[in-house]
ROMI-188767 format. One record per residue (C-alpha): residue in one letter; y, x, z. Coordinates in steps of 0.1 Angstrom, whole numbers, plus 5000, padded with zeros to 4 digits. Example, Ala and Ser with C-alpha at 12.3 -4.5 7.8 and 13.67 -1.06 7.14 Angstrom:
// residues 2
r;c2;c1;c3
A;4955;5123;5078
S;4989;5137;5071
// end
This chain:
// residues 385
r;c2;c1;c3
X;5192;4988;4826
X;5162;4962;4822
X;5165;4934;4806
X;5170;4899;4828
X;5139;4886;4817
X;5120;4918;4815
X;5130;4923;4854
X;5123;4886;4865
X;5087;4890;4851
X;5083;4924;4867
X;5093;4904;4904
X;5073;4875;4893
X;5036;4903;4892
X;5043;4916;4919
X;5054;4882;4939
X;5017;4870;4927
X;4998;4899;4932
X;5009;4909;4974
X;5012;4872;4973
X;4973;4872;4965
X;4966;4902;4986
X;4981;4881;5014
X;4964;4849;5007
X;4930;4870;5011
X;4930;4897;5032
X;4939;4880;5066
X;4916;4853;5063
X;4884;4870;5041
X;4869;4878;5075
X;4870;4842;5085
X;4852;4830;5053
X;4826;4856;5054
X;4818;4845;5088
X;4821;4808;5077
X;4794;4813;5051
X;4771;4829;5077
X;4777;4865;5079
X;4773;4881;5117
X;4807;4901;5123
X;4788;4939;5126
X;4776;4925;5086
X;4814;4916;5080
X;4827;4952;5097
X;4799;4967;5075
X;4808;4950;5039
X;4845;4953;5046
X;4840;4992;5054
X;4818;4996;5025
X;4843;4975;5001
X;4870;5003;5015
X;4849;5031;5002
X;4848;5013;4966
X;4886;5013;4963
X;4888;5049;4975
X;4865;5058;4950
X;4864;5041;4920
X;4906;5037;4921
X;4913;5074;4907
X;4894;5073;4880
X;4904;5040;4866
X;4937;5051;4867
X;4927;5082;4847
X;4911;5061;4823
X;4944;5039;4817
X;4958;5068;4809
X;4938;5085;4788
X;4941;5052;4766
X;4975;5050;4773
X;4964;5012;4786
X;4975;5002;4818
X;4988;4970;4810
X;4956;4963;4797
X;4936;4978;4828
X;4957;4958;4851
X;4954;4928;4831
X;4920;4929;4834
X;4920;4941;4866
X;4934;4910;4878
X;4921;4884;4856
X;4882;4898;4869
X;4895;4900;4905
X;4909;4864;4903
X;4874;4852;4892
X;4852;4870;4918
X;4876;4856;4945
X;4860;4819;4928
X;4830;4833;4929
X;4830;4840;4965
X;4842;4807;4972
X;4808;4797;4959
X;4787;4824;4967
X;4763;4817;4991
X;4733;4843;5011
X;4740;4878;5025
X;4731;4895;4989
X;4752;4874;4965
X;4782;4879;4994
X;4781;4912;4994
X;4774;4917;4953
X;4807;4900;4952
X;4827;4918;4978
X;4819;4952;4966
X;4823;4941;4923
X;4860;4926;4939
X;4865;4959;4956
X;4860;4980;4922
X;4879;4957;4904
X;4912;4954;4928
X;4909;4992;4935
X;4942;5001;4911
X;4963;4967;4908
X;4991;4982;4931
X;4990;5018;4913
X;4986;5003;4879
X;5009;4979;4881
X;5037;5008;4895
X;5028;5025;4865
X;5035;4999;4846
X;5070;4988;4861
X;5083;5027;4869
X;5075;5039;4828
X;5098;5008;4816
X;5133;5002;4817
X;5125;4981;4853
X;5118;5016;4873
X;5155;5016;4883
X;5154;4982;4901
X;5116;4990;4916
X;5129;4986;4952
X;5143;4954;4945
X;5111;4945;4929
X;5086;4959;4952
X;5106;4943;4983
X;5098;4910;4965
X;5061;4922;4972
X;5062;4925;5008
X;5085;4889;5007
X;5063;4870;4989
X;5033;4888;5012
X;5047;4871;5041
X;5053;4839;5032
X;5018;4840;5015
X;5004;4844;5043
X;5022;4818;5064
X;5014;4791;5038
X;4978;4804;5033
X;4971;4799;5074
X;4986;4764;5067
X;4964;4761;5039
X;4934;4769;5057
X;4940;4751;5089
X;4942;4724;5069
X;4917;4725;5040
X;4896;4750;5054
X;4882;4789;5050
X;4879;4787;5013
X;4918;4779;5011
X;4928;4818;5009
X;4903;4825;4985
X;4919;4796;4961
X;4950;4809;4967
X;4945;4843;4960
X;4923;4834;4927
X;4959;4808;4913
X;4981;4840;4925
X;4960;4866;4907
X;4951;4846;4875
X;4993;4839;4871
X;4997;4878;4878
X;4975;4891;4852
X;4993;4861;4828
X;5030;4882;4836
X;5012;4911;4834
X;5009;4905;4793
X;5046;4895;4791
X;5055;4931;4800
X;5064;4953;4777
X;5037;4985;4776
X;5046;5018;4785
X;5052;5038;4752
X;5038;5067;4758
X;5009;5084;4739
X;4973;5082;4751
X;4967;5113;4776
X;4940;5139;4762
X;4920;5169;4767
X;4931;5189;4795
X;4962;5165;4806
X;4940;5137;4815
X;4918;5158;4841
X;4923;5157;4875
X;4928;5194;4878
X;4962;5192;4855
X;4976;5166;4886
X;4966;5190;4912
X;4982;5223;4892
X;5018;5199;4901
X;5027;5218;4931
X;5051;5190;4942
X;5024;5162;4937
X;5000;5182;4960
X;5027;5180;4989
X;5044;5149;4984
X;5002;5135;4985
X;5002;5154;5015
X;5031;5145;5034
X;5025;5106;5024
X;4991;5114;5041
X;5006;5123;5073
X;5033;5098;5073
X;5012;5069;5067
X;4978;5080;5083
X;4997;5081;5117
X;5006;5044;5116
X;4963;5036;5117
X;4961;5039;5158
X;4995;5014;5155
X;4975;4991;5132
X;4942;4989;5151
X;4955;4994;5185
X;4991;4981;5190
X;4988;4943;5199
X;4957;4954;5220
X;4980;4976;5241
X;5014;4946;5238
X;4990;4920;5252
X;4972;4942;5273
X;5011;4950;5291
X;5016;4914;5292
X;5030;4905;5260
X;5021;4871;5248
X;5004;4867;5214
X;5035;4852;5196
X;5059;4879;5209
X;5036;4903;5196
X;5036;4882;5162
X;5066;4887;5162
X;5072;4923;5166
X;5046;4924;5139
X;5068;4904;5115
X;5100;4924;5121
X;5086;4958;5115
X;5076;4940;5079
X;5111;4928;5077
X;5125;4962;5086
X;5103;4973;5054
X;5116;4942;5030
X;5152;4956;5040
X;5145;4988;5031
X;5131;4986;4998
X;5159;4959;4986
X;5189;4975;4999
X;5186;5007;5023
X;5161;5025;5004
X;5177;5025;4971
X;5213;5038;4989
X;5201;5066;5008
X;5178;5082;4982
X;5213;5080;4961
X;5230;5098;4987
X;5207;5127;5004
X;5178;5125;4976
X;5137;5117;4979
X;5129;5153;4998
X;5155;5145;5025
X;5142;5112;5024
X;5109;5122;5031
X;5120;5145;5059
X;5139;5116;5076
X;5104;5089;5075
X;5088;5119;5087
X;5111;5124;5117
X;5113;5082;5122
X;5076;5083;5123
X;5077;5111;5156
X;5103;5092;5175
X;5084;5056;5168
X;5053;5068;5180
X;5065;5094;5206
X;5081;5060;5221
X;5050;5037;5216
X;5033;5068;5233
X;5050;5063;5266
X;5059;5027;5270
X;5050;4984;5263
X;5089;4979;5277
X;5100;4949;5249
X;5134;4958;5242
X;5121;4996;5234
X;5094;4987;5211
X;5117;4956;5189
X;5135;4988;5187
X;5108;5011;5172
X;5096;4983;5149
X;5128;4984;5129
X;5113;5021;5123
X;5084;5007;5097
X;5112;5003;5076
X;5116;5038;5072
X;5083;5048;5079
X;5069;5036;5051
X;5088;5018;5026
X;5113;5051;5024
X;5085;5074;5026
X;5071;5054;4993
X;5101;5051;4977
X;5107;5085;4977
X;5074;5094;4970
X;5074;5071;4939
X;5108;5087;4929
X;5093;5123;4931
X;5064;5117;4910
X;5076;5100;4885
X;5102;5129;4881
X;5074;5154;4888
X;5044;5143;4866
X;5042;5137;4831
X;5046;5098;4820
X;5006;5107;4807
X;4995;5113;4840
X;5015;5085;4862
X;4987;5058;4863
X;4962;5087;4877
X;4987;5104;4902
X;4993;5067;4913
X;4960;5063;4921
X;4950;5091;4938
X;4982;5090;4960
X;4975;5052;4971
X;4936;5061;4976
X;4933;5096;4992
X;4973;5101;5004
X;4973;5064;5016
X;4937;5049;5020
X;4918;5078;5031
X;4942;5092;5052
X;4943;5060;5070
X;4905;5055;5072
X;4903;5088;5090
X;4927;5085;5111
X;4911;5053;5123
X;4877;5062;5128
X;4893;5092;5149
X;4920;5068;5163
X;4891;5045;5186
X;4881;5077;5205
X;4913;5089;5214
X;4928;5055;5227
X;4896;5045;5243
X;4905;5080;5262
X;4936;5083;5264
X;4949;5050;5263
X;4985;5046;5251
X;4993;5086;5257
X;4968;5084;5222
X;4998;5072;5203
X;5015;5113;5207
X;4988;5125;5186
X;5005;5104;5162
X;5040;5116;5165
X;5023;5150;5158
X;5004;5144;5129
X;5041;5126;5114
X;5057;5163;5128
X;5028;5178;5108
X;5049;5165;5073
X;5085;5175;5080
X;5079;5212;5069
X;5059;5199;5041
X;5087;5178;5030
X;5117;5208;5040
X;5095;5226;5009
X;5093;5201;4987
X;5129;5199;4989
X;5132;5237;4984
X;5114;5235;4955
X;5136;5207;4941
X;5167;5230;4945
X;5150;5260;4928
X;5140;5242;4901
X;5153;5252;4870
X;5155;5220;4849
X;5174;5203;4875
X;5169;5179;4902
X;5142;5152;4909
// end
């Protein structure tokens, strides 16, 4: 078991850092445009800033550990993403603005894997529900303050915010203890000894399906509410209890039934929760059906990373956890979901909501993937993940 302290200072990074992420990311867009920017420059930079993450995230990991260093990585990680956000707050002109965005973007690219890394190698891993569903919390109520904050003092408010929150997390982050594990070298710290993992590949894979179906949901589902008629603060609303849904899961549901039917199964069943919640959304804007699919995100996604989290760490060597992190936030989760959406605005500009069944395939797509991954788990040898 962790220790008390040990555990409060694991839930007080990551309170800070989805607290910064949702101090910034809402609102970013509004203080671009407030310091000039047109919004086809703002879709541009935040597009390009996307592309940063998804690239430069893998390798950082690798290089944390290949040093054995994450704490150090995400320390600094923090401490130089903190600044930048200052620096934007003073930034001025289309070149300094997007200098600053796209440094940011390189430097936030691995704070979520590295600091999973860092909490799943301690003795914390155990309660990492508990302490990830303090993330999403302390997201929320960031982000309820932060429009508060900005309504009242202004653009630049979430950028302050986010800088205080960021600063204080890379402050906890050197309170933690560091992984103790030996720095990763030669062959075990290349990419190609991660993808020889048979069960990384498909959990990567099934994560990629799972997740990159809920883009058309993200980019096209309060178009469709309000287009049926539902008001803006209903559709807030259904926004807010799918992130409840997900804050449940990962503090009490989550934990329970990877106890009882194990991460595969657990996998399977997002998988499954993804086809019905889309294959729904697919054919209807009736309210009482969709604050019933909502309560799906829960399982969507916060299973589906719970278990994926629970695989890998049983599947890949401690030496190689910051790097399988990172390339199973940036290519299973980011560029799956940056795909998806750029193929998500032809197909419900065509289709309209019928769009959203494409979906409810593509979540289809990762049951089998996930039935093998749990065949593999029962054949293997050294027991079970």
């Amino acid at each position: 078991m962790a220790s008390e302290g040990s555990f409060w200072r694991a839930v007080a990074l990551y309170a800070a850092l989805y607290g910064g992420y949702g101090a910034l990311s809402p609102f970013l867009p509004a203080a671009l445009a407030a310091r000039g920017l047109e919004a086809s420059q703002i879709g541009t930079l935040l597009a390009a800033a996307m592309l940063v993450r998804l690239v430069v995230g893998p390798p950082t990991g690798r290089l944390a550990d290949r040093y054995a260093a994450v704490r150090g990585f995400l320390a600094f990680g923090l401490a130089a993403s903190g600044g930048l956000t200052l620096g934007l707050l003073a930034g001025d002109g289309l070149a300094v603005l997007v200098v600053l965005v796209l440094i940011h973007a390189a430097t936030s690219a691995a704070l979520s894997p590295l600091a999973d890394a860092l909490v799943l190698a301690g003795r914390n891993g155990a309660a990492y529900g508990r302490i990830r569903g303090a993330g999403s919390a302390a997201f929320i109520v960031t982000t309820v303050l932060t429009g508060w904050l900005v309504g009242r003092y202004g653009d630049g408010a979430g950028l302050g915010a986010c800088a205080v929150l960021f600063g204080m997390a890379a402050l906890v982050t050197l309170r933690l203890p560091a992984p103790a594990c030996p720095p990763a070298a030669g062959a075990t710290g290349e990419f190609r000894a991660l993808v020889a993992i048979g069960a990384f590949r498909r959990l990567v894979l099934a994560a990629a399906l799972v997740i990159g179906a809920h883009a058309m949901h993200d980019a096209f589902a309060v178009i469709a509410w309000t287009g049926a008629g539902i008001g803006a603060s209903a559709a807030g609303l259904l926004w807010a209890e799918a992130v409840a849904a997900e804050v449940l899961v990962f503090f009490w549901l989550g934990p329970r039934l990877l106890g009882r039917i194990g991460p595969a199964r657990a996998l399977e069943l997002a998988a499954l929760a993804g086809a019905l919640r889309w294959a729904v959304q697919a054919q209807t804007t009736w309210l009482p059906a969709l604050i019933a699919i909502q309560a799906l995100h829960g399982l969507t996604f916060a299973l589906l990373h719970l278990a994926c989290l629970r695989i890998l760490t049983r599947a890949v060597p401690e030496g190689l956890r910051a790097t399988a992190l990172t390339v199973y936030g940036s290519l299973g989760l980011g560029l799956a979901s940056a795909l998806v959406t750029l193929a998500a605005g032809p197909l419900y500009g065509g289709l309209g909501l019928p769009a959203f069944w494409a979906m409810s395939g593509l979540s289809l797509l990762a049951v089998p993937v996930a039935h093998r991954l749990w065949r593999d788990i029962r054949q293997d040898a050294a027991g079970h993940i």
